[in-house]
N, C-alpha and C positions, 0 to 999 in steps of 0.2 A: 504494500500500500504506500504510495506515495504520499509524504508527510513532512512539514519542514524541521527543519534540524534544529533548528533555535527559534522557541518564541520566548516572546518577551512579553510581560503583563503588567500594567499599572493596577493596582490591587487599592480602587478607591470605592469608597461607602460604606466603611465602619463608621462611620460616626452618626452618618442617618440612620443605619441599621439598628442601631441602641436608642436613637430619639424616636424612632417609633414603636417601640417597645417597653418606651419612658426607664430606660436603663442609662445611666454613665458611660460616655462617652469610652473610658478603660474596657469598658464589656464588651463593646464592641472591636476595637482592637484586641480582646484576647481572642473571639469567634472569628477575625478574622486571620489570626495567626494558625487556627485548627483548619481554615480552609488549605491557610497554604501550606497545611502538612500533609492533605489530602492530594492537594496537584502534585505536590513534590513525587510523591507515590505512584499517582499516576503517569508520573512522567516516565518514571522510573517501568513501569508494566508494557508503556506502549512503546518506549525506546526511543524517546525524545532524547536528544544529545545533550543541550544545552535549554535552560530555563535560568531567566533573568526575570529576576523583582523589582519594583518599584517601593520599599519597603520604608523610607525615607527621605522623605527632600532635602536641599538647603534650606527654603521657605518653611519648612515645619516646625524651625527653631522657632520662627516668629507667634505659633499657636501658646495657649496659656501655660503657665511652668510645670501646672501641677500635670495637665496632658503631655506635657513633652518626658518629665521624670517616667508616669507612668510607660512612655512610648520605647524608654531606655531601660525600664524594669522588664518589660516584655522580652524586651532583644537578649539581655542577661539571660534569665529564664530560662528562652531558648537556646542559648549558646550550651547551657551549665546539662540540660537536659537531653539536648537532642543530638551534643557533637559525637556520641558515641555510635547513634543509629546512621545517622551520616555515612561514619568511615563502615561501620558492617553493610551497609548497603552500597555502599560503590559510589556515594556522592564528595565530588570534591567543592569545597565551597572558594568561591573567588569574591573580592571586595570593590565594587565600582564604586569609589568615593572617598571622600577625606576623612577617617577617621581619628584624626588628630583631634576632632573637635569633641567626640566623646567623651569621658570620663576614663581614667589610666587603666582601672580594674575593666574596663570592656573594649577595651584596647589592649590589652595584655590576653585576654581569652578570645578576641577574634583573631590573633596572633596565634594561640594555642591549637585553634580548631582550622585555621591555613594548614599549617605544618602537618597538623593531622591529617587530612585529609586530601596533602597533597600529591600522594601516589593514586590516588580513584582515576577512573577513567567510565565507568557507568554514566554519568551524569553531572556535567559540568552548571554549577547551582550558582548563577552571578546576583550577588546580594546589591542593590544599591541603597546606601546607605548613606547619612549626608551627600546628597550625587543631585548634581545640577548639569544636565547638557549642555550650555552654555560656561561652568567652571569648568567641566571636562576638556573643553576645546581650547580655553583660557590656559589651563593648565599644560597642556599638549602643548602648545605653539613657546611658553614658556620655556619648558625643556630641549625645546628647539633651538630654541635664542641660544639658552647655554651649553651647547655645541657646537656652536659660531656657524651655522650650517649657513651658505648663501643662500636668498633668496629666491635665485631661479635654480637652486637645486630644491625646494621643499614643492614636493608632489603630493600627490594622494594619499597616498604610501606611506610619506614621508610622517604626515599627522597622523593615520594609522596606526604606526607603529609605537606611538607616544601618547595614543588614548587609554584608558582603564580596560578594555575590551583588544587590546594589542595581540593578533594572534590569535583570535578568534572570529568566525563568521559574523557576518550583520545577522539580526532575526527576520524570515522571512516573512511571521506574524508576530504585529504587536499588536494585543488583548487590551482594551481598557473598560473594566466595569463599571455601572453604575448610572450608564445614561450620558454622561458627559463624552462631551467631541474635540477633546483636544488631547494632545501629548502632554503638556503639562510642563516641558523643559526636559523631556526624558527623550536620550539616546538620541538627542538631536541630529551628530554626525549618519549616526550607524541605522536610522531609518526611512535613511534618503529611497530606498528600495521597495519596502516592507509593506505588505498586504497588511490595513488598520481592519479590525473591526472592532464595536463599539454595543456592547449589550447594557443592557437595562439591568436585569439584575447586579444588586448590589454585593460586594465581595465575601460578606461570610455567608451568602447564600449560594456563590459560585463552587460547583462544585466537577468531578471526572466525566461526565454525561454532557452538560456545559464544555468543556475544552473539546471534549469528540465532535461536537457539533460546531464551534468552531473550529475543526482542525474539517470537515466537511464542506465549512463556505469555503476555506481557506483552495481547497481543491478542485473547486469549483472554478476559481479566478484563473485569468492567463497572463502571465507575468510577464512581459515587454522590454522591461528595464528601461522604457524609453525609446525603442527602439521601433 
């Protein structure tokens, strides 16, 4: 069955999902962390290669303290709980983003659970975490500069190879739940290609039945490049 090798998902509507349930905002990012235990699975059954998150923004700093602690309690949590099943399952975890801006203790166990899981080859799992499309390319063109590279030598390539995604495929589907039609600043470079689709269901309601049936428009589409 032909299927793309890398989607990519912005995983948004936990928060309306808990306001209409009159639950706290935290409730719903923990139902929406169980969804993405359940895609990770699936990805893993139907032999998707590559699955990239949309798990935090730069902009999410800006949301209230006590939702952002919780959003960092979460990530903890799962780091402490799940990096074992990770590596027994064949998943390697990768970091698109600055995690400098964390806290040391979650920056020292997403350091922990790299290393771990750096021989996997089942399932390449790209976390974006503090990850802004726009600092990615900021970032890139930076490391560029301090290589003194000339200007008419930096190609495609060239930024490519200096993104968070360095060495990996673009995604040929990027998912965004919840009704909304925008990327949102995500994977800006890497989905100049990529077949979007855009569901209505909100994220801790998405679930393995959901991605089949997108992975079915997705096969549907004829892909041009432009061409």
């Amino acid at each position: 069955m032909n299927k793309p090798k890398h989607i990519a998902i912005i995983m948004d509507g936990n928060r309306r999902w808990a306001k209409k349930r009159n639950m706290p905002a935290i409730r719903g990012h923990e139902y929406g962390a169980k969804a993405f235990e359940k895609i990770i699975d699936h990805c893993l059954k139907i032999d998707i290669k590559t699955l990239t998150v949309y798990a935090f923004s730069t902009e999410n700093w800006k949301r209230a303290k006590l939702e952002v602690s919780a959003l960092i309690r979460i990530l903890e949590k799962y780091l402490t709980e799940y990096s074992d099943e990770l590596k027994q399952k064949g998943v390697r975890l990768r970091i698109l983003g600055d995690i400098s801006g964390f806290p040391k203790p979650i920056q020292k166990k997403l350091n922990s659970v790299l290393k771990k899981t750096k021989s996997n080859t089942r399932l390449n799992l790209n976390l974006a975490i503090n990850y802004g499309g726009r600092a990615e390319i900021v970032q890139a063109m930076r490391e560029i500069s301090k290589k003194k590279i000339k200007s008419g030598q930096i190609t495609d390539k060239t930024i490519e190879k200096h993104l968070y995604t360095a060495g990996q495929n673009d995604p040929e589907l990027i998912i965004r739940t919840s009704g909304e039609f925008r990327l949102s600043n995500f994977l800006l470079w890497q989905a100049a290609y990529s077949e979007l689709l855009f569901v209505k269901k909100l994220w801790p309601n998405f679930g393995p039945t959901d991605l089949n049936n997108a992975i079915a428009k997705w096969q549907k589409r004829q892909r041009r490049y432009g061409g």
